[in-house]
SEGU-986823 format. One record per residue: x, y, z of N, C-alpha, C in turn; residue in one letter. Coordinates in steps of 0.001 Angstrom, whole numbers, padded with zeros to 6 digits, always signed. Example, Ala and Ser with C-alpha at 12.3 -4.5 7.8 and 13.67 -1.06 7.14 Angstrom:
2
+013190-005690+007800+012300-004500+007800+013200-003300+007800A
+012850-002250+007080+013670-001060+007140+012900+000030+007870S
% end
This chain:
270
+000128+017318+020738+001127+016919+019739+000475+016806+018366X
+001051+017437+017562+000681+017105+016276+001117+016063+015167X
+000133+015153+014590+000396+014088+013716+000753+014541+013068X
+001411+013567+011808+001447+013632+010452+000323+012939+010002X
-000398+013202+009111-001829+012937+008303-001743+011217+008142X
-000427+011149+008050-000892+009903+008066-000621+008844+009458X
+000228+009289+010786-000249+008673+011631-001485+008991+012272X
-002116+010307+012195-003496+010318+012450-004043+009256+011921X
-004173+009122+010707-005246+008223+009994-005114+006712+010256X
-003671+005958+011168-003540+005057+011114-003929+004744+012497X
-004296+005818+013374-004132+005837+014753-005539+004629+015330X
-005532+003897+016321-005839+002971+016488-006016+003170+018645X
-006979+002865+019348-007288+002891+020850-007510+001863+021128X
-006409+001256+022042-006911-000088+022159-007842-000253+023455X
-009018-001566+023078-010248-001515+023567-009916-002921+024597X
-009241-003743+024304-009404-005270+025441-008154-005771+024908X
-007347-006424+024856-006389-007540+024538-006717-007931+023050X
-006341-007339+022155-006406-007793+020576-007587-006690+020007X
-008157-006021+020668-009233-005496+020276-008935-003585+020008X
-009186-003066+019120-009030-002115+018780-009869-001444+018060X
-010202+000510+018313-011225+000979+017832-010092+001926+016959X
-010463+002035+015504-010010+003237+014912-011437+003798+013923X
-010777+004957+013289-012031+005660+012179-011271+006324+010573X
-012371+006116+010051-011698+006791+008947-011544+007866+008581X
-010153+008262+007971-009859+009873+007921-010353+010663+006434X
-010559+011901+006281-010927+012155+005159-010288+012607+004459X
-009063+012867+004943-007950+012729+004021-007878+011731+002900X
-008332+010798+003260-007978+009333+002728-008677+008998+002053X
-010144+009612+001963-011400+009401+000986-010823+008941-000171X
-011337+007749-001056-011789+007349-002429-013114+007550-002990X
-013424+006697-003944-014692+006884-004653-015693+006510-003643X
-014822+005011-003078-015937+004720-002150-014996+004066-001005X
-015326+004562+000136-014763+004444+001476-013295+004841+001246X
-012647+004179+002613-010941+005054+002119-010228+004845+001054X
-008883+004870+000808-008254+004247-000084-007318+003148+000818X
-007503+001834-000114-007020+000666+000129-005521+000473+000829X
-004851+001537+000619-003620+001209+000896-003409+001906+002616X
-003899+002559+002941-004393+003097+004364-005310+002357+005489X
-006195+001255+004326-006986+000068+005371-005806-000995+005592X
-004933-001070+004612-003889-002573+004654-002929-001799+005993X
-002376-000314+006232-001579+000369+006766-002073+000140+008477X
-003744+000427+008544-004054+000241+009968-004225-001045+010295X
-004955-001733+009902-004910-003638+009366-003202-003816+010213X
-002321-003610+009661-000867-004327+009871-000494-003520+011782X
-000787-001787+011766-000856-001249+012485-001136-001917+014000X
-002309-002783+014078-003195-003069+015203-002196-004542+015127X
-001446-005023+014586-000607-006388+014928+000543-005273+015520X
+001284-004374+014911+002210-003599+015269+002585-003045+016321X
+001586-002707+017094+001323-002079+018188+001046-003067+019660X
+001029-004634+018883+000536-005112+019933+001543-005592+020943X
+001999-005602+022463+002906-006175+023577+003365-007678+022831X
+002410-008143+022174+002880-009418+021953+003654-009754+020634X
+003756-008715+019808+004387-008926+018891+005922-008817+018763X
+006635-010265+018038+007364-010481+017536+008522-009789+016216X
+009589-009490+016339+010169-008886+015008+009321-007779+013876X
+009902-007686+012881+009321-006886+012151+008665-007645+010771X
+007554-006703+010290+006411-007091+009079+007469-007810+007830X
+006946-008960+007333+007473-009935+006390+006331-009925+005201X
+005331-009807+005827+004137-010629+004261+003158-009376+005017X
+002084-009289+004326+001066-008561+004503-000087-008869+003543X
-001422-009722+003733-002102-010015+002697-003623-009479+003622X
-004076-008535+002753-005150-007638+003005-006281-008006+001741X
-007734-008868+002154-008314-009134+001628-010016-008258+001656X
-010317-007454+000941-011234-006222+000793-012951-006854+000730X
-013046-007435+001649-014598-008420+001534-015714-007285+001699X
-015360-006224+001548-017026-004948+001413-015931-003729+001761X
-017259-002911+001095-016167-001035+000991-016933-001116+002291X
-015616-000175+003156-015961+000309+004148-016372+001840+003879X
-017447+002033+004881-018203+002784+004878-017459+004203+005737X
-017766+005475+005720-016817+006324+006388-017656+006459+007878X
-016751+006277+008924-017042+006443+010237-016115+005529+011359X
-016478+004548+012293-015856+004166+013372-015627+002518+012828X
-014802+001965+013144-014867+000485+012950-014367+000036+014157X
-013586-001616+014070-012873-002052+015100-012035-002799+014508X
-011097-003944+015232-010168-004377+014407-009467-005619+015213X
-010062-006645+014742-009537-007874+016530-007758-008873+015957X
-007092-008504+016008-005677-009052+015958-005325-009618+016694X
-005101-011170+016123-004546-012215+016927-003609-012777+016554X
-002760-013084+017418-001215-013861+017269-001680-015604+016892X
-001742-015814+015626-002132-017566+015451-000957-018419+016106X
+000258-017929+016102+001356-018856+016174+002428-017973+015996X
+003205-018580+017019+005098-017880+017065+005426-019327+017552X
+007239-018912+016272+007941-019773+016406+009160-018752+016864X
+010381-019568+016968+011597-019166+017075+011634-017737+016627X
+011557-017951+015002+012125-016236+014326+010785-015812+013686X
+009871-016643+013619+008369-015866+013128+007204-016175+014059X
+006493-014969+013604+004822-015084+014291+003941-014289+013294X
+003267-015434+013382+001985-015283+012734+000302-014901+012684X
-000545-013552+012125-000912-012905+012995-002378-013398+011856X
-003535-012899+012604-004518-012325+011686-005896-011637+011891X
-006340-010405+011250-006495-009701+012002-008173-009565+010998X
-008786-008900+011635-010453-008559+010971-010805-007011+011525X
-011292-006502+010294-012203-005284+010427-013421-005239+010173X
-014162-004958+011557-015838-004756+011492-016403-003590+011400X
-017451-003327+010657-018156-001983+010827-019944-002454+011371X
-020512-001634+012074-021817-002816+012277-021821-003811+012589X
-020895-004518+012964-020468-005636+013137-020474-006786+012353X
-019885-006003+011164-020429-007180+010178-018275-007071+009414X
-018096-008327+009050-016757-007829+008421-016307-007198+007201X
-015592-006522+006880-015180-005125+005922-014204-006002+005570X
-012849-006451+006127-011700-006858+005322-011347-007718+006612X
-009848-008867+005728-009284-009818+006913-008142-009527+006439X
-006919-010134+006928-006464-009549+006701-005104-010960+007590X
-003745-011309+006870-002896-012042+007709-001467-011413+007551X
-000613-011271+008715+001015-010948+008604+001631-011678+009341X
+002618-012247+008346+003741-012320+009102+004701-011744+009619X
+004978-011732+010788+006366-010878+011447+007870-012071+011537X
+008556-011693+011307+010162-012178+011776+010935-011579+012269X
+012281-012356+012938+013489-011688+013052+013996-011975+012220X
+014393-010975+011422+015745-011197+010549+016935-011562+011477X
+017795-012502+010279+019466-012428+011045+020328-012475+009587X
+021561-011760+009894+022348-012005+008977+022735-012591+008548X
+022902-012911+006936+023344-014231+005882+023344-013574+004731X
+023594-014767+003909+024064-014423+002588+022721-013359+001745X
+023015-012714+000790+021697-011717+000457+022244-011688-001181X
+021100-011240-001647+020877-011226-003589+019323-010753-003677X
+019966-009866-004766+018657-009225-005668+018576-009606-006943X
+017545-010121-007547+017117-010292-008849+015992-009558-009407X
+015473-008813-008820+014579-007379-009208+015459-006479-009134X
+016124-005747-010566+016345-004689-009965+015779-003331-010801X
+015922-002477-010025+015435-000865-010474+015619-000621-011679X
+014548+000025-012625+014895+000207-014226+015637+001729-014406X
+016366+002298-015278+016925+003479-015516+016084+004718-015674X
+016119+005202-014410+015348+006588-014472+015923+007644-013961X
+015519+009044-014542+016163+010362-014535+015943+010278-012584X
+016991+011126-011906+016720+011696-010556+015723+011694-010324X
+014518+011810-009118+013474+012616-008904+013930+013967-008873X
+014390+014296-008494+015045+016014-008573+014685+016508-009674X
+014741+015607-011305+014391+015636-012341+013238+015716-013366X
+012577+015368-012161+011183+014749-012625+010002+015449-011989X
+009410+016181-012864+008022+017226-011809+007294+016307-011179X
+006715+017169-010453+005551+016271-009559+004275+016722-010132X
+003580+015930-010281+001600+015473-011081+000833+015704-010094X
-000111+016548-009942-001507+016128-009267-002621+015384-009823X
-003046+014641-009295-003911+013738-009571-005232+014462-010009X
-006181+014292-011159-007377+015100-011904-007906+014478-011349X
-008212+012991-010178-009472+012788-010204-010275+013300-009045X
-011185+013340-008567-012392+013960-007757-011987+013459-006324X
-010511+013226-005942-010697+012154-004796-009869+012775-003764X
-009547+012536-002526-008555+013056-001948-007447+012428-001313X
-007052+010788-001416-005833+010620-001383-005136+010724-001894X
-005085+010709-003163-003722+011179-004096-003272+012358-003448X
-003734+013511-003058-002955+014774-002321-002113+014470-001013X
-002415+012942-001171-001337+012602+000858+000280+012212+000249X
+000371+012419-001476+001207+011716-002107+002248+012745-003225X
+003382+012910-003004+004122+013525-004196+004294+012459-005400X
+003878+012558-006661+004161+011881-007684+004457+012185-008740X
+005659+011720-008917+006764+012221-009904+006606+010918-010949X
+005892+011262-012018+005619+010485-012944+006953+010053-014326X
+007208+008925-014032+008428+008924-015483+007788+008163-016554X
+006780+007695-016595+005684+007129-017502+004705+006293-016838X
+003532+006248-018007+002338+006166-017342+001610+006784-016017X
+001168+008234-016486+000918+009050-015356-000647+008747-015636X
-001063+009759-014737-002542+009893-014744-003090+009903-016022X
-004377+009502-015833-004746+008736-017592-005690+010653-018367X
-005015+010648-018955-005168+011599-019855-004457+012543-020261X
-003246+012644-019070-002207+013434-019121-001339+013546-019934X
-000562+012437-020388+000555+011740-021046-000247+010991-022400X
-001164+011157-022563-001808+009989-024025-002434+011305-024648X
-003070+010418-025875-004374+010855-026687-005843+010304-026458X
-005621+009501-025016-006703+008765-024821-007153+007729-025379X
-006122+006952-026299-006288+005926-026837-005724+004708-025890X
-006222+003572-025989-005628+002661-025314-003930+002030-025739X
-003500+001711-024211-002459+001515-024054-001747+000525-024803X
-000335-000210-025195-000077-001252-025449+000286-002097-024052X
+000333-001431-023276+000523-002037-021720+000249-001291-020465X
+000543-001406-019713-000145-000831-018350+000452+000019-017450X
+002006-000288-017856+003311+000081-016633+002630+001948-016267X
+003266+001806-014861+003546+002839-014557+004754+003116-013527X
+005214+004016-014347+006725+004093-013309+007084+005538-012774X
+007379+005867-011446+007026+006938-010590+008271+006932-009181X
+008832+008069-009085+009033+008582-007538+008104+008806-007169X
+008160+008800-005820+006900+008475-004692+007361+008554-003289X
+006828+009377-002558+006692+009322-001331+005407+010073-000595X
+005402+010140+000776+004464+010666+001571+004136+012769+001358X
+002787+013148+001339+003271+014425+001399+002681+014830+002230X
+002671+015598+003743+004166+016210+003459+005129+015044+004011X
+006340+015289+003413+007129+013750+003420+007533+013847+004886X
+007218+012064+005332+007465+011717+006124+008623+010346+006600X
+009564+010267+007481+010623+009522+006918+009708+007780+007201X
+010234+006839+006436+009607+005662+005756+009934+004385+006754X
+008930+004010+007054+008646+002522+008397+007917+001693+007066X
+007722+000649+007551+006819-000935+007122+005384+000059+007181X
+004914+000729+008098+003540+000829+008081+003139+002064+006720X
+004029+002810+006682+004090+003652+005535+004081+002763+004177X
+005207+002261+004495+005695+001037+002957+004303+000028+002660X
+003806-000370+003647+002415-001059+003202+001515-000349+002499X
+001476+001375+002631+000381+001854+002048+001044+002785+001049X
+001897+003033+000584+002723+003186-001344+002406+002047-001586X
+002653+000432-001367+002268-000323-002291+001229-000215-002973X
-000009+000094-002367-001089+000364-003223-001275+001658-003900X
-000199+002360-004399-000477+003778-004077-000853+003942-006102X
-000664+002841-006530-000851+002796-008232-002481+002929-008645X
-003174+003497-008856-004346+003315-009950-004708+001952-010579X
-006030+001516-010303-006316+000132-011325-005579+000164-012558X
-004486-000767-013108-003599-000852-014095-004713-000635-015540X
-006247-001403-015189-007568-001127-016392-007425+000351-017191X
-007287+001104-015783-007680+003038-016134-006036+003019-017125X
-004872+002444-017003-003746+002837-017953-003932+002478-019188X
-003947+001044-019028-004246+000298-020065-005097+000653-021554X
-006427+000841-020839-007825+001213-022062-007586+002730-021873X
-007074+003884-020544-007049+005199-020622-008564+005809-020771X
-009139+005124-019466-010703+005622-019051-010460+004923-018107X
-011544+006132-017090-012123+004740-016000-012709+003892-016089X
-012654+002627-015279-013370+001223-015461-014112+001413-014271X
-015312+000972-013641-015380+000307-012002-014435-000617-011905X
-013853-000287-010845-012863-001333-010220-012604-001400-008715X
-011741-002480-008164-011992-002466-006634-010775-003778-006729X
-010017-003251-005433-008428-004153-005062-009560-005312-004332X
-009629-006868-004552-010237-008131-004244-009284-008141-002868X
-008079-008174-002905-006953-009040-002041-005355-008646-003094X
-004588-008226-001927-003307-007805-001911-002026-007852-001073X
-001326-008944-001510+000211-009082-000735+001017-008496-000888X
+001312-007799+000337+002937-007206+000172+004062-007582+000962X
+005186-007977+000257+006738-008678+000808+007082-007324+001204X
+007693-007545+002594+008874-006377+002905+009949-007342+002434X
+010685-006401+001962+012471-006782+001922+013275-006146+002670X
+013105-004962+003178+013844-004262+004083+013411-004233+005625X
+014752-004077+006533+014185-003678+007729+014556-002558+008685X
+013911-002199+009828+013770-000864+009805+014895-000186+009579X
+016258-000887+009301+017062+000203+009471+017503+000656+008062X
+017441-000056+007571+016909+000125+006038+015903+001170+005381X
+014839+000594+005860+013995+001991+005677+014280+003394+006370X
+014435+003500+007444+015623+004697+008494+016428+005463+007260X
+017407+004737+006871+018190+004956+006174+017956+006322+004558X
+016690+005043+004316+016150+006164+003392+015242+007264+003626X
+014782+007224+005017+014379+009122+005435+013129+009062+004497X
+013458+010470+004722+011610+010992+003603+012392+011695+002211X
+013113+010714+001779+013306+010764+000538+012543+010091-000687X
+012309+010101-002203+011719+009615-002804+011802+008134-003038X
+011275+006617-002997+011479+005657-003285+010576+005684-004906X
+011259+004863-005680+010789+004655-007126+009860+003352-007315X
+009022+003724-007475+007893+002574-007958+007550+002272-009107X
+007139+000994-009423+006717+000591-010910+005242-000552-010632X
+004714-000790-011523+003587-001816-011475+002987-001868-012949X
+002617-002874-013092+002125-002898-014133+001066-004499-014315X
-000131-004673-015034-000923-005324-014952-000273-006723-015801X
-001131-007745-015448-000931-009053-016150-001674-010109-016556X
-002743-009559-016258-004260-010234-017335-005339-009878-016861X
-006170-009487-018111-007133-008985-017449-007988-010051-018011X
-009255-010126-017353-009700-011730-018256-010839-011740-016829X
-012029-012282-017395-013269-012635-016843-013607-011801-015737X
-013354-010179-015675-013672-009376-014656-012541-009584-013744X
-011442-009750-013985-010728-010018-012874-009256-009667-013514X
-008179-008796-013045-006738-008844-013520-006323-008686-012450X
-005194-009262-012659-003887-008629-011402-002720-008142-012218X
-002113-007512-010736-000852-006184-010959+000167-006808-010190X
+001217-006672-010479+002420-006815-009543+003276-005636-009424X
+003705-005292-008502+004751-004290-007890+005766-003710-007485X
+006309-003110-007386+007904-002942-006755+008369-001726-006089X
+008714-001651-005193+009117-000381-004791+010576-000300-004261X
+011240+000522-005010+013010+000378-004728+013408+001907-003738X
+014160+001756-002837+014950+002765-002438+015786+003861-003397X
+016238+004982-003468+017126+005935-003888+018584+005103-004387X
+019027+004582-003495+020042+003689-003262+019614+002257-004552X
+018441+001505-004647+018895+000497-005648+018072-000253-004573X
+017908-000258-003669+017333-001415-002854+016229-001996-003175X
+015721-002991-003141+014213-003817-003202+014128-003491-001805X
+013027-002472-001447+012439-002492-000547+010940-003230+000041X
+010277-002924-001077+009121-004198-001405+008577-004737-002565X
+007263-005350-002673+007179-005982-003958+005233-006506-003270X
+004515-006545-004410+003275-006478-004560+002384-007061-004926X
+001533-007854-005409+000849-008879-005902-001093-008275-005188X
-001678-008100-006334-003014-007936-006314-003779-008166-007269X
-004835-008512-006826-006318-009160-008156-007040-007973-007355X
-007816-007722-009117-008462-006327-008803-009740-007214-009849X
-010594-006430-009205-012419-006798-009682-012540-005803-010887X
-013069-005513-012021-013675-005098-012631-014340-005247-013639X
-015615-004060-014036-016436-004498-014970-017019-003031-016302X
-017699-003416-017211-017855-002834-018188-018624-001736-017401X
% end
């Protein structure tokens, strides 16, 4: 049977009761080890997969304690606590046996009640409308990705290389080749933005995602719904200050939906 590139890369053998061996794909290569949004994807994966799990992904907070290195790891996911409509998980990745990232989710059952959005989607042309960008830099996840840039694209593209007055970047987005959209997909578009630094100043910085939460708002049938169609993303930074800024996120359905939403502190330096 043949994967899609990206359930290969998320694919996971389980080794004992919580214990799991996966590896990294090279598809997925960054500067250094994979890209972040594919470690948070298998991370949530190895709770996902497990007999004991409860409802569907609510929170997702993926904390990056060393670049993983390219080759075999493991991944031990444990259920801390279930209640009624939630359970609570948390999970570790070793390489050498030493830890790479930790990593906690919550799962729930949703039930029906009253509902409201106060994020909503900013005014943008169709994707139909909007070309799709390849990414200039030296790396190879951006190619797992169609990106239809409506501002703030790749840093040199759209400027004079002068620095930014702000950071935003706003984009259709989905899987390429497109694949229709689950929680485990939706965990890894959240990260799918560039250090907000590289928009901002319009150069690269060293930089590196510290720790990153992502809210689902939708559930699966929700995501179902929207297929491997384009969801619209935005992010944009909110201080950068003593080697350290964070970004917040959003990712809306075709339809208008808050599908998720983002929160990360990113490391960088001169």
């Amino acid at each position: 049977m043949h994967l899609h590139p990206f359930d290969d890369a998320i694919a996971l053998q389980r080794r004992d009761d919580g214990l799991y061996e996966g590896r990294t794909h090279p598809a997925w290569a960054n500067m250094v080890g994979p890209y972040g949004g594919i470690t948070a994807a298998v991370l949530l994966n190895a709770a996902w997969i497990d007999t004991r799990r409860l409802g569907e992904p609510l929170s997702l907070t993926v904390n990056f304690a060393a670049p993983l290195a390219d080759g075999e790891f493991t991944i031990e996911a444990r259920a801390a606590r279930t209640n009624r409509t939630t359970q609570h998980w948390t999970m570790a990745l070793r390489q050498a046996g030493e830890v790479a990232c930790t990593a906690s989710a919550v799962f729930a059952i949703r039930r029906p009640t009253w509902s409201a959005a106060e994020l909503h989607p900013p005014d943008v042309p169709a994707a139909e409308a909007v070309p799709p960008v390849a990414s200039p830099a030296p790396v190879a996840w951006p190619a797992r990705y169609e990106m239809r840039f409506v501002r703030g694209g790749w840093i040199g593209r759209d400027s004079a290389g002068e620095p930014c007055d702000d950071s935003e970047s706003l984009l259709w987005l989905r899987d390429d080749p497109p694949r229709p959209l689950d929680a485990l997909a939706l965990a890894a578009l959240a990260d799918v933005f560039y250090p907000r630094i590289f928009r901002r100043r319009q150069r690269f910085t060293p930089a590196g995602t510290v720790s990153m939460t992502t809210c689902f708002h939708a559930d699966a049938a929700a995501l179902a719904a929207q297929g491997a169609r384009p969801v619209l993303a935005r992010a944009q930074g909110q201080r950068f200050v003593g080697g350290f800024f964070d970004q917040a996120a959003a990712l809306w359905g075709d339809d208008g939906q808050l599908l998720a939403s983002s929160q990360q502190v990113v490391y960088y330096r001169e």
